[in-house]
RODO-2510 file (C-alpha; in nm, 4 decimals, decimal comma):
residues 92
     n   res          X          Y          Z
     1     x     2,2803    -0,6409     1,2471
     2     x     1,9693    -0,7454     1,4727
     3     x     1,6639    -0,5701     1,3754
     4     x     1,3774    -0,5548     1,5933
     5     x     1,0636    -0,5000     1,4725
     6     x     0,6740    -0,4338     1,5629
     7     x     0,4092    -0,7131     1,5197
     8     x     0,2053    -0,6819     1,2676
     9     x     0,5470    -0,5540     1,0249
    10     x     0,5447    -0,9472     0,8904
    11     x     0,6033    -0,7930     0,4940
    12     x     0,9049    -0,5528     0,6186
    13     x     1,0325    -0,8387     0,8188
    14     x     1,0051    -1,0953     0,5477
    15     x     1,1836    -0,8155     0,2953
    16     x     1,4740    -0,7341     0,5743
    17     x     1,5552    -1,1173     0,5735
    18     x     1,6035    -1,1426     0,2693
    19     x     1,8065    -0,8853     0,2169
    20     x     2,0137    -1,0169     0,5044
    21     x     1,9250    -0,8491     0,8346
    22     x     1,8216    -1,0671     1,1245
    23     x     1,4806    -0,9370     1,2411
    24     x     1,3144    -1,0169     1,5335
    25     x     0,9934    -0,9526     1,7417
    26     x     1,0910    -0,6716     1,9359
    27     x     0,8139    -0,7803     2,1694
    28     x     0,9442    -1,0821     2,3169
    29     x     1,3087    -1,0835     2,2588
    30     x     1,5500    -1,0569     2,5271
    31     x     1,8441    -0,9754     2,3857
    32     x     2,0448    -0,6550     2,2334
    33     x     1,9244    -0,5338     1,9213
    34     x     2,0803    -0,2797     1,6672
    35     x     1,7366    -0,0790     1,5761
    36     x     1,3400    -0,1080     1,6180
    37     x     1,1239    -0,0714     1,3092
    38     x     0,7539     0,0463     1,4701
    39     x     0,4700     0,1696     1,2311
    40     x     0,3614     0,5102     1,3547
    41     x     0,2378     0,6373     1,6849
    42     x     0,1048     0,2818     1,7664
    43     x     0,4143     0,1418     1,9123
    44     x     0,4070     0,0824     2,3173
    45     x     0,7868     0,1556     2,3763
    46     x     0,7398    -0,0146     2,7294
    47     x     0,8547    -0,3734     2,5467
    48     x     1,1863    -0,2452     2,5092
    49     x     1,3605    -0,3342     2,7793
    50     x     1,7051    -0,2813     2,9265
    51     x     1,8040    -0,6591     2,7507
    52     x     1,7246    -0,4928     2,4411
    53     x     1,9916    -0,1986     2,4638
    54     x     2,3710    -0,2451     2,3569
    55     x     2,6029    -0,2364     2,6566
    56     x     2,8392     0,0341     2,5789
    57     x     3,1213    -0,2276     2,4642
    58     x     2,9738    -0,4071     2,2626
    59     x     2,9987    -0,4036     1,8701
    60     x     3,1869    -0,1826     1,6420
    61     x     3,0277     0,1196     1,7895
    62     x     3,0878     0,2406     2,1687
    63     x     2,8572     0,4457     2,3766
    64     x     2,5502     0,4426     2,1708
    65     x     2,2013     0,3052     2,2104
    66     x     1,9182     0,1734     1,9671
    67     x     1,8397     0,3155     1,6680
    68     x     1,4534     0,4294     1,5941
    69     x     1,3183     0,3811     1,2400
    70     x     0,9245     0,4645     1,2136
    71     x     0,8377     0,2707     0,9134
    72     x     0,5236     0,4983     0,7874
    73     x     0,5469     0,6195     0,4866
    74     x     0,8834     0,4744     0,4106
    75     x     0,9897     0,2102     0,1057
    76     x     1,1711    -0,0654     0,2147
    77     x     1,4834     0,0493     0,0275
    78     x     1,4797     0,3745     0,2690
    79     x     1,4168     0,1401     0,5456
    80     x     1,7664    -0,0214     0,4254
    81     x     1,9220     0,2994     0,3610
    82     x     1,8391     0,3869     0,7131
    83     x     1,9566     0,0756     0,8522
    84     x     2,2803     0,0504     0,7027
    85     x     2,3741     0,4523     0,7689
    86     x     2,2379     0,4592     1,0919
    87     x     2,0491     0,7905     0,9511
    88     x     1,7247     0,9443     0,8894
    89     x     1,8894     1,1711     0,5744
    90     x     2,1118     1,1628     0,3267
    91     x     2,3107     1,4177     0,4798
    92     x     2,6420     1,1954     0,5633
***
């Protein structure tokens, strides 16, 4: 899973890679990415780009598009959580 994430994230990032996620500065990378890790209401969505979304074939998953994680307030094992059950609750 490619993880994109905010500047200024650099102690989620470092956590993520070690738990084996490949994170990325969402800012200047090109390329599809699974989900976006932003802090707040800070984040200036215009740096996603269309590089950044999924085509609809690719992956596991069809048809979807990026998935949106604001990281306030949140441990980094609900960050995980989140990650790996594409989902904001523990509802599935």
């Amino acid at each position: 899973m490619v993880v994109g994430i905010q500047r200024g994230l650099e102690d989620i990032k470092s956590q993520l890679e070690k738990r084996g996620f490949d994170v990325v500065y969402i800012e200047n990378y090109n390329y599809p990415v699974d989900a976006i890790i932003y802090a707040g209401n800070s984040f200036n969505i215009s740096c996603i780009s269309r590089n950044n979304m999924p085509q609809f074939t690719m992956g596991k998953r069809t048809q979807y598009g990026v998935f949106m994680i604001n990281s306030q307030g949140q441990t980094i094992d609900e960050i995980e959580e989140m990650l790996k059950k594409r989902c904001y609750t523990p509802l599935f």
